[in-house]
Residue frames as qw, qx, qy, qz and C-alpha x, y, z in Angstrom:
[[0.820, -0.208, -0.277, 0.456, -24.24, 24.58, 11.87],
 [0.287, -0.953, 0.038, 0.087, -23.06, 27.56, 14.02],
 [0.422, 0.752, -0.452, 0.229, -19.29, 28.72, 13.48],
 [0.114, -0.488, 0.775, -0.386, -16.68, 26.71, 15.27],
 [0.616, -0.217, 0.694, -0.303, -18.44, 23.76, 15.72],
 [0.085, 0.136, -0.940, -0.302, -17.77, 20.12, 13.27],
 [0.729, -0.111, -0.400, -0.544, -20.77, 18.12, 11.77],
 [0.873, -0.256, 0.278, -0.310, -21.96, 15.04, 13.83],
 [0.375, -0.328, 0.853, 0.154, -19.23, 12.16, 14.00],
 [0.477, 0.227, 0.846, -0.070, -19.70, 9.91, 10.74],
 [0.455, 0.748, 0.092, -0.474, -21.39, 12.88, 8.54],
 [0.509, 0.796, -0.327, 0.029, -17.90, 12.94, 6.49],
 [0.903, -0.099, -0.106, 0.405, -15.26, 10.68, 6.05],
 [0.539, 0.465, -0.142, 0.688, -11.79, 12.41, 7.02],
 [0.178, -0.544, 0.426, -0.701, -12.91, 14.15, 10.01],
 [0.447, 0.053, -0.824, 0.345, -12.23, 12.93, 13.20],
 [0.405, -0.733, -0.541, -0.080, -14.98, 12.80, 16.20],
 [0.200, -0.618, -0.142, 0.747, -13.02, 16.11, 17.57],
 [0.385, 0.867, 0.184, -0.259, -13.74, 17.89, 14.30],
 [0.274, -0.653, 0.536, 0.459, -9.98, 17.36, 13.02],
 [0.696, 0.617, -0.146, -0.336, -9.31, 16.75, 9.48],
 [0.852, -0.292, 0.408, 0.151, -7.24, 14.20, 8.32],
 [0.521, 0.820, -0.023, -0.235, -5.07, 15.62, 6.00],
 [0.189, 0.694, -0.694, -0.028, -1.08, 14.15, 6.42],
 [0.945, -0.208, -0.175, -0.180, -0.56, 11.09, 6.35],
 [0.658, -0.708, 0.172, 0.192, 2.23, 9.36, 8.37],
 [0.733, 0.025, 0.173, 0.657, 4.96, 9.52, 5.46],
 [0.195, 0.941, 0.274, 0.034, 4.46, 12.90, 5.09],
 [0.626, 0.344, 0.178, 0.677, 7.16, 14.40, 3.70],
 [0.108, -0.936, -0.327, -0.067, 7.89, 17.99, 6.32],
 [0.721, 0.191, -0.280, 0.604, 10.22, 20.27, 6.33],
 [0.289, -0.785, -0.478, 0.267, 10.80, 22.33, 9.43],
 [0.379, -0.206, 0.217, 0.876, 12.94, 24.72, 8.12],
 [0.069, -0.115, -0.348, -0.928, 9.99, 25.76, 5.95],
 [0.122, 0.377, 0.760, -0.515, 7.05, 26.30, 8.38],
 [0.414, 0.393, 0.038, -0.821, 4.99, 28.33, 5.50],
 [0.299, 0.295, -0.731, -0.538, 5.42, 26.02, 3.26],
 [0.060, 0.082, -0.828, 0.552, 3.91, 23.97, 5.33],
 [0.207, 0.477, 0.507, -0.687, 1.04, 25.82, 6.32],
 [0.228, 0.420, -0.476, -0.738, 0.35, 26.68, 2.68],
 [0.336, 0.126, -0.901, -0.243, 0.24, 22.96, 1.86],
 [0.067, -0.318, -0.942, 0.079, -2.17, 22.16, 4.70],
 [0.222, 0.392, 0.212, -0.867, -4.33, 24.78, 3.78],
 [0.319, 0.348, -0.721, -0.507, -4.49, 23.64, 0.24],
 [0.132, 0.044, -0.990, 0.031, -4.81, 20.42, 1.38],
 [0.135, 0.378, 0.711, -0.577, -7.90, 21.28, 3.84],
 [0.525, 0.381, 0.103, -0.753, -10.01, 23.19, 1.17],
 [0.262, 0.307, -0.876, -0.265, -9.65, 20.31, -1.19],
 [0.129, -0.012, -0.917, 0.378, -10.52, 18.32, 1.04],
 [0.166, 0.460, 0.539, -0.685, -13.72, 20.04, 2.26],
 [0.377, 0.443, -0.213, -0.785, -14.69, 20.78, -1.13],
 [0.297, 0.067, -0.911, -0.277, -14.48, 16.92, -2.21],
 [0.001, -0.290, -0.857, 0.425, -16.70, 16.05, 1.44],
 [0.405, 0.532, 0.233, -0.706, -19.50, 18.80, 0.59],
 [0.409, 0.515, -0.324, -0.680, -19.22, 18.10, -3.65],
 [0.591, 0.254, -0.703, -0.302, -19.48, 14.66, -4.09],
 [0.901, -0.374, -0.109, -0.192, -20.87, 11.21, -2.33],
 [0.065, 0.582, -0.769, 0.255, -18.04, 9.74, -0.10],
 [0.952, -0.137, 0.152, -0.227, -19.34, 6.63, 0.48],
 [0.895, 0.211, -0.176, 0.350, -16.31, 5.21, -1.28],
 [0.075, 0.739, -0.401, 0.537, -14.26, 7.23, 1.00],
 [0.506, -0.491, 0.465, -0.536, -15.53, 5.73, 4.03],
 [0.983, 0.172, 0.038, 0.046, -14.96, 2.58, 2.71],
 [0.533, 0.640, -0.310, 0.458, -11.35, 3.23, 1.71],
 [0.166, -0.694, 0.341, -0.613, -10.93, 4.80, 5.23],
 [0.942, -0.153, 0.122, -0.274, -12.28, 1.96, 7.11],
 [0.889, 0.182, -0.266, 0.325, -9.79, -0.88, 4.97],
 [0.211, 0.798, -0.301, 0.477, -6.95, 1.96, 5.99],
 [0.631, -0.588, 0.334, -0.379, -7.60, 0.82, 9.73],
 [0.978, -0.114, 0.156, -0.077, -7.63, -2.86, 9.26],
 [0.792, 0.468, -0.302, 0.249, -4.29, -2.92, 6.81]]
């Protein structure tokens, strides 16, 4: 996969068919006063993330993800 560009829609749960990650969710919990903190946290948040989607099956993700829609 060439730099800058997102696996095929579907590959991996959590990204979105523009290549965005899904990483806050809507109670997220932000404070603007501390924009690094911020950024810190969704850094964090994104290698996690990318390390769970590449190290381990995610079938039960995309399940999970899926109910998420319907509830």
């Amino acid at each position: 996969m060439a730099w800058g560009s997102s696996p095929a829609h579907l590959t991996y749960p959590h990204i979105e068919r523009q290549g965005l990650l899904c990483l806050l969710g809507e109670n997220a919990d932000i404070d603007p006063l501390s924009p690094e903190v911020l950024v810190l946290d969704i850094v964090s948040e994104a290698c996690a993330l990318i390390e769970h989607l590449v190290g381990e099956q995610t079938e039960k993700d995309f399940q999970n993800e899926l109910l998420s829609y319907w509830d």
